[in-house]
Structure formats: structure tokens, C-alpha cells
N, C-alpha and C positions, 0 to 999 in steps of 0.2 A: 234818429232815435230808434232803436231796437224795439221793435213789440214786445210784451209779453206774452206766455202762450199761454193756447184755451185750457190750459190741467187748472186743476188749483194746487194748492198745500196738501199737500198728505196730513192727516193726521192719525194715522191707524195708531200711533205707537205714543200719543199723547197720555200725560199720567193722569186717570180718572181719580176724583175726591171719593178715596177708600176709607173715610174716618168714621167710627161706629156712633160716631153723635151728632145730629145735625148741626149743621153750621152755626143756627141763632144759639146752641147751647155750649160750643166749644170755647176754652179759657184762652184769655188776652194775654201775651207774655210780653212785657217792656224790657228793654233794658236801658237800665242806669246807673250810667257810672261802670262799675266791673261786678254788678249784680245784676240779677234778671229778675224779674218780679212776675208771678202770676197771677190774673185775675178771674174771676166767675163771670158773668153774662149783666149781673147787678154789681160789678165793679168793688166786690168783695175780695181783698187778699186772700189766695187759698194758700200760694210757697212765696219764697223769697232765696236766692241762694246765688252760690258762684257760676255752675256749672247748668246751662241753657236745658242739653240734654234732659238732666234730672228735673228741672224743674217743669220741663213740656209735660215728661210724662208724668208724675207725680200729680199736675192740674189736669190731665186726661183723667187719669185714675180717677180720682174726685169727682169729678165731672160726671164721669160716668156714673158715678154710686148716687151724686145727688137728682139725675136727671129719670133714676128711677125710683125715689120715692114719691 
């Protein structure tokens, strides 16, 4: 059996969580069926739609607006 050697994994170039809302506040998107549904953190529908893209960011937008009142 071959050793492995003393390095580890590199991780210099691992993608860091850049998202401006902490994780407990960021919206749930399911999909179902050939819709994608978004949710809030209290399992509130904020979008519902065909197209995953629009509805991530549309429940970020939100998200963002409600997490600062």
C-alpha cells in the first residue's frame, strides 16, 4: 500500500461564504416540481417562480430589507 505524504490539502483557493446576511437569516429555496419556492428563516413564502436564479436573489433582496428592520 502506497503511503500518503506529510502535506495536507491545499486549501488557499477554497470559496469563503461572501453572503451579506448571516447564515441563520438567509432564505430556504425548494424546488418543486418545475417551480422553485422561497422561504424566510420563519418558513414564510417570500417568491415562488420558474426561474431558481430570480427567485435566490429576489428572497436575498428581502431578506436583506427585513433583517434590517
Amino acid at each position: 500500500m502506497p503511503r500518503p505524504s506529510g502535506k495536507g490539502k491545499n486549501n488557499g483557493d477554497a470559496q469563503l461564504d461572501e453572503g451579506d446576511l448571516p447564515r441563520s437569516e438567509r432564505p430556504t429555496i425548494i424546488e418543486r416540481g418545475k417551480k422553485f419556492a422561497g422561504y424566510d428563516k420563519n418558513g414564510k413564502l417570500i417568491i415562488l417562480g420558474y426561474n431558481r436564479q430570480i427567485v435566490q436573489e429576489y428572497s436575498d433582496a428581502q431578506s436583506k430589507i427585513r433583517f434590517k428592520r
